[in-house]
C-alpha positions, 0 to 999 in steps of 0.5 A: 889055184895060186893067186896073186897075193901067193906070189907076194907073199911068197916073196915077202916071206922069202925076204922076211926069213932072211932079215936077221935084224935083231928083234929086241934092238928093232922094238926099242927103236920103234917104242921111242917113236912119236906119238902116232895120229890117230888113224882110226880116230880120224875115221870116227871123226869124219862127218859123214863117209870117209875117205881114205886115199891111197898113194900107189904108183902101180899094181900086179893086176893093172901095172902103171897108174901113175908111176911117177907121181909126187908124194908129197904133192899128192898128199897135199891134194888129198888133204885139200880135199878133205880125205881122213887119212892116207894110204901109202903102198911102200912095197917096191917089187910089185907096187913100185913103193918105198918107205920114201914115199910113206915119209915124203907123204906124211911130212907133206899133210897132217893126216894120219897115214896107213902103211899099205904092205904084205906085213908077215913078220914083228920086223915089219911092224917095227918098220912100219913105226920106224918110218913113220906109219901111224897104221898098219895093214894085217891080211887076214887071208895072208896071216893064220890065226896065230900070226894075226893075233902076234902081229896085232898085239905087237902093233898095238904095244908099238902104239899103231893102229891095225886095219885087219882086211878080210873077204868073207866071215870066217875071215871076220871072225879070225879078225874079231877074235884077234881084237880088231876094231878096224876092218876093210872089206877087200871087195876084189876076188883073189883069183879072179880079180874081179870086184864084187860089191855084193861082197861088201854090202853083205858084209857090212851087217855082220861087222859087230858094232863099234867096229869101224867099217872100211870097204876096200878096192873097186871104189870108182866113183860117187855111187859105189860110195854112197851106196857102201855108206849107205850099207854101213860102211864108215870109210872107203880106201881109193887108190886107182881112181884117184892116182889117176884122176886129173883132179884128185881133191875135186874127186875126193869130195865128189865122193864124199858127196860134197863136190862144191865143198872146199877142204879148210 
Protein backbone atom coordinates (compact mmCIF):
# COMPACT_ATOMS: atom_id res chain seq x y z
CA UNK A 1 0.00 0.00 0.00
CA UNK A 2 1.47 3.34 -0.91
CA UNK A 3 1.97 5.78 1.64
CA UNK A 4 2.00 9.24 2.38
CA UNK A 5 5.74 9.58 2.55
CA UNK A 6 5.84 7.53 -1.39
CA UNK A 7 4.00 10.19 -2.76
CA UNK A 8 6.79 12.63 -1.53
CA UNK A 9 9.32 11.10 -1.94
CA UNK A 10 8.40 10.10 -5.15
CA UNK A 11 8.53 13.89 -5.77
CA UNK A 12 11.71 14.75 -4.38
CA UNK A 13 13.33 12.05 -5.94
CA UNK A 14 11.77 13.36 -9.47
CA UNK A 15 13.16 16.64 -8.66
CA UNK A 16 16.49 15.31 -7.13
CA UNK A 17 17.18 13.53 -10.75
CA UNK A 18 16.94 16.56 -12.50
CA UNK A 19 19.16 19.06 -10.36
CA UNK A 20 22.29 18.96 -12.33
CA UNK A 21 23.91 21.31 -10.10
CA UNK A 22 27.47 20.55 -9.83
CA UNK A 23 28.36 18.45 -6.75
CA UNK A 24 32.18 19.65 -6.16
CA UNK A 25 31.26 23.55 -6.66
CA UNK A 26 27.75 22.86 -4.02
CA UNK A 27 30.53 21.49 -1.40
CA UNK A 28 32.93 23.90 -1.41
CA UNK A 29 30.01 26.73 -1.09
CA UNK A 30 28.88 24.68 1.85
CA UNK A 31 32.20 23.76 3.41
CA UNK A 32 33.13 27.80 4.17
CA UNK A 33 29.86 28.19 5.86
CA UNK A 34 29.76 29.40 9.56
CA UNK A 35 30.44 27.56 12.14
CA UNK A 36 26.80 25.48 13.08
CA UNK A 37 25.03 25.76 16.65
CA UNK A 38 25.22 22.68 18.04
CA UNK A 39 21.77 20.86 17.59
CA UNK A 40 22.72 18.10 19.37
CA UNK A 41 24.83 19.71 21.84
CA UNK A 42 22.02 21.89 22.89
CA UNK A 43 19.62 18.90 23.46
CA UNK A 44 22.42 17.35 25.99
CA UNK A 45 22.44 20.52 27.68
CA UNK A 46 18.78 20.95 28.58
CA UNK A 47 18.10 20.33 32.29
CA UNK A 48 15.36 18.04 32.03
CA UNK A 49 13.34 17.19 28.64
CA UNK A 50 13.79 19.12 25.77
CA UNK A 51 11.97 20.81 23.38
CA UNK A 52 12.30 20.96 20.03
CA UNK A 53 9.57 23.08 18.29
CA UNK A 54 9.05 22.85 14.74
CA UNK A 55 7.96 25.86 12.44
CA UNK A 56 5.09 23.91 9.83
CA UNK A 57 2.65 25.85 8.13
CA UNK A 58 0.52 22.72 6.80
CA UNK A 59 0.85 19.03 6.56
CA UNK A 60 -0.57 16.03 3.85
CA UNK A 61 -2.42 14.70 6.52
CA UNK A 62 -4.10 17.77 8.28
CA UNK A 63 -3.76 20.53 5.70
CA UNK A 64 -3.49 24.19 7.02
CA UNK A 65 -2.32 24.98 10.92
CA UNK A 66 -1.26 28.11 10.43
CA UNK A 67 -0.32 29.06 7.06
CA UNK A 68 0.26 32.36 7.59
CA UNK A 69 2.54 32.47 10.38
CA UNK A 70 5.63 34.69 10.97
CA UNK A 71 8.89 33.00 11.36
CA UNK A 72 10.72 34.83 12.91
CA UNK A 73 7.95 35.70 15.45
CA UNK A 74 7.27 32.36 16.19
CA UNK A 75 10.87 31.56 16.71
CA UNK A 76 11.39 34.40 19.01
CA UNK A 77 8.28 32.85 20.95
CA UNK A 78 9.64 29.39 20.91
CA UNK A 79 12.97 30.91 22.60
CA UNK A 80 11.22 32.85 25.01
CA UNK A 81 9.79 29.75 25.86
CA UNK A 82 12.92 28.02 26.60
CA UNK A 83 12.45 25.45 23.52
CA UNK A 84 16.36 23.68 22.85
CA UNK A 85 16.27 23.88 19.29
CA UNK A 86 13.95 24.54 16.28
CA UNK A 87 12.46 22.63 13.45
CA UNK A 88 11.77 24.07 10.39
CA UNK A 89 9.66 22.43 7.48
CA UNK A 90 11.34 24.14 4.27
CA UNK A 91 9.36 21.79 1.61
CA UNK A 92 7.06 23.90 -0.39
CA UNK A 93 4.68 21.53 -2.20
CA UNK A 94 3.21 19.49 0.52
CA UNK A 95 4.24 21.74 3.82
CA UNK A 96 3.85 24.67 2.36
CA UNK A 97 7.82 25.64 3.62
CA UNK A 98 10.61 27.38 2.16
CA UNK A 99 14.41 27.87 2.66
CA UNK A 100 12.75 31.78 3.61
CA UNK A 101 11.46 30.34 6.61
CA UNK A 102 14.46 28.32 7.71
CA UNK A 103 16.80 31.68 7.22
CA UNK A 104 13.87 33.97 8.65
CA UNK A 105 13.73 31.60 11.84
CA UNK A 106 17.31 31.22 12.71
CA UNK A 107 18.01 34.90 12.15
CA UNK A 108 15.36 35.79 14.67
CA UNK A 109 16.72 33.59 17.97
CA UNK A 110 20.06 31.91 18.72
CA UNK A 111 18.97 28.36 18.81
CA UNK A 112 20.20 25.88 16.77
CA UNK A 113 17.98 24.90 14.02
CA UNK A 114 16.77 21.47 12.05
CA UNK A 115 15.95 21.58 8.37
CA UNK A 116 12.59 19.62 8.46
CA UNK A 117 12.66 17.80 4.81
CA UNK A 118 12.63 14.46 2.61
CA UNK A 119 16.76 14.72 1.96
CA UNK A 120 17.21 12.17 -0.82
CA UNK A 121 20.42 13.46 -2.20
CA UNK A 122 24.35 15.04 -1.41
CA UNK A 123 22.77 18.47 -2.92
CA UNK A 124 20.19 18.47 -0.59
CA UNK A 125 22.68 18.23 2.26
CA UNK A 126 24.69 20.99 0.85
CA UNK A 127 21.15 23.04 0.71
CA UNK A 128 20.55 22.50 4.00
CA UNK A 129 24.30 23.98 5.00
CA UNK A 130 23.93 26.88 2.28
CA UNK A 131 20.75 28.10 3.90
CA UNK A 132 21.79 28.06 7.25
CA UNK A 133 20.49 24.74 8.78
CA UNK A 134 22.75 23.63 11.71
CA UNK A 135 20.99 19.82 11.47
CA UNK A 136 19.71 17.88 9.00
CA UNK A 137 16.76 15.08 9.08
CA UNK A 138 18.00 11.43 7.17
CA UNK A 139 14.29 8.99 7.17
CA UNK A 140 15.43 6.25 7.64
CA UNK A 141 12.41 4.54 5.91
CA UNK A 142 12.78 6.86 2.67
CA UNK A 143 16.77 6.08 2.34
CA UNK A 144 18.45 2.16 1.76
CA UNK A 145 21.37 1.47 4.04
CA UNK A 146 23.77 2.55 1.50
CA UNK A 147 22.08 5.98 0.98
CA UNK A 148 21.67 6.66 4.86
CA UNK A 149 25.51 5.88 5.29
CA UNK A 150 26.55 8.46 2.20
CA UNK A 151 24.17 11.27 3.33
CA UNK A 152 25.27 10.99 7.12
CA UNK A 153 28.83 10.98 6.25
CA UNK A 154 28.30 13.86 3.56
CA UNK A 155 26.55 15.92 6.50
CA UNK A 156 28.74 15.24 9.18
CA UNK A 157 31.94 16.15 6.74
CA UNK A 158 29.74 19.74 5.96
CA UNK A 159 30.09 20.19 9.76
CA UNK A 160 25.75 19.21 10.51
CA UNK A 161 24.24 17.23 12.75
CA UNK A 162 21.86 14.47 11.66
CA UNK A 163 18.78 13.39 13.30
CA UNK A 164 18.27 9.89 11.78
CA UNK A 165 14.37 9.12 12.14
CA UNK A 166 13.14 5.70 12.54
CA UNK A 167 9.97 3.32 13.22
CA UNK A 168 10.90 -0.05 14.66
CA UNK A 169 14.40 -1.67 15.38
CA UNK A 170 15.33 -2.96 12.24
CA UNK A 171 15.29 0.78 11.20
CA UNK A 172 17.34 1.30 14.56
CA UNK A 173 19.82 -0.75 13.33
CA UNK A 174 20.29 0.55 9.75
CA UNK A 175 20.71 3.77 11.80
CA UNK A 176 23.01 2.76 14.41
CA UNK A 177 25.07 1.06 11.81
CA UNK A 178 25.49 4.24 10.01
CA UNK A 179 26.84 6.19 13.20
CA UNK A 180 23.87 8.04 14.25
CA UNK A 181 23.85 9.45 17.57
CA UNK A 182 20.87 11.31 17.42
CA UNK A 183 17.51 9.34 16.86
CA UNK A 184 13.80 10.60 16.59
CA UNK A 185 11.35 7.83 17.01
CA UNK A 186 8.26 8.69 14.34
CA UNK A 187 5.30 7.55 16.76
CA UNK A 188 2.86 8.26 13.57
CA UNK A 189 2.16 5.03 11.31
CA UNK A 190 2.79 5.68 7.66
CA UNK A 191 -0.09 4.16 6.43
CA UNK A 192 -2.60 4.88 8.74
CA UNK A 193 -1.66 8.02 10.13
CA UNK A 194 -2.56 6.88 13.29
CA UNK A 195 -0.21 7.73 16.49
CA UNK A 196 1.15 5.07 18.52
CA UNK A 197 3.07 5.83 21.49
CA UNK A 198 3.46 2.14 22.57
CA UNK A 199 5.62 2.60 19.56
CA UNK A 200 7.75 5.14 21.11
CA UNK A 201 7.85 3.90 24.88
CA UNK A 202 9.31 0.36 23.30
CA UNK A 203 11.71 1.89 21.65
CA UNK A 204 13.29 4.15 23.97
CA UNK A 205 14.93 0.99 25.83
CA UNK A 206 16.51 -0.52 22.87
CA UNK A 207 18.36 2.89 21.69
CA UNK A 208 22.23 2.21 22.72
CA UNK A 209 23.12 4.60 25.41
CA UNK A 210 25.02 7.78 24.41
CA UNK A 211 22.24 7.97 21.93
CA UNK A 212 20.19 11.10 22.29
CA UNK A 213 16.71 9.93 22.22
CA UNK A 214 14.12 12.07 20.35
CA UNK A 215 10.39 11.01 20.33
CA UNK A 216 8.71 12.69 17.17
CA UNK A 217 4.73 13.51 16.04
CA UNK A 218 1.87 13.09 18.16
CA UNK A 219 3.45 15.02 21.25
CA UNK A 220 -0.31 16.93 22.39
CA UNK A 221 0.48 18.11 25.72
CA UNK A 222 2.07 17.69 29.06
CA UNK A 223 1.30 13.97 29.85
CA UNK A 224 2.59 12.47 26.46
CA UNK A 225 5.80 14.54 27.44
CA UNK A 226 6.26 13.39 30.56
CA UNK A 227 5.56 10.08 30.29
CA UNK A 228 7.95 9.51 26.82
CA UNK A 229 10.60 11.48 29.52
CA UNK A 230 9.99 9.19 31.65
CA UNK A 231 10.52 6.07 29.11
CA UNK A 232 13.89 7.81 28.23
CA UNK A 233 13.44 9.98 26.10
CA UNK A 234 15.66 13.40 26.02
CA UNK A 235 13.58 15.41 23.59
CA UNK A 236 10.22 15.75 21.88
CA UNK A 237 9.85 17.39 18.37
CA UNK A 238 6.18 19.33 18.53
CA UNK A 239 4.79 21.03 15.42
CA UNK A 240 0.88 20.88 15.39
CA UNK A 241 0.35 21.58 18.84
CA UNK A 242 2.37 24.46 19.00
CA UNK A 243 1.73 26.16 15.62
CA UNK A 244 -1.55 26.11 16.82
CA UNK A 245 -1.50 26.97 20.17
CA UNK A 246 -2.53 30.37 21.23
CA UNK A 247 0.40 30.97 23.32
CA UNK A 248 3.30 28.70 21.95
CA UNK A 249 5.87 29.79 24.77
CA UNK A 250 3.29 29.22 27.59
CA UNK A 251 2.75 25.74 25.99
CA UNK A 252 6.51 24.97 25.52
CA UNK A 253 6.95 25.20 29.37
CA UNK A 254 3.98 23.35 30.27
CA UNK A 255 5.55 20.71 28.39
CA UNK A 256 8.55 20.84 29.97
CA UNK A 257 6.74 20.83 33.13
CA UNK A 258 7.57 24.34 34.35
CA UNK A 259 4.52 26.36 33.34
CA UNK A 260 5.22 29.16 35.85
CA UNK A 261 8.72 29.56 34.47
CA UNK A 262 10.06 31.99 32.52
CA UNK A 263 12.78 31.75 29.65
CA UNK A 264 15.89 34.00 30.45
Amino acid sequence: MATYLDRILARHREVAERDDRDLAELTRRASRCPPERGFTAALRRSDGLAVISEIKRRSPSKGGLNEGLDPAALAAEYAAGGASCLSVLTDEEFFGGSADDLRRARGACDLPVLRKDFTVSPRDVCDARLMGADCVLLIAAALDPAELVELHRSAVDLGLDVLVEIHDEAELEVAVAAGATLVGVNQRDLVTFQVDHERALRMASVIPSGVVRVAESGVRGVDDARALHQAGYDAVLVGETLVTSPDPAASIRELRGRPDARHR
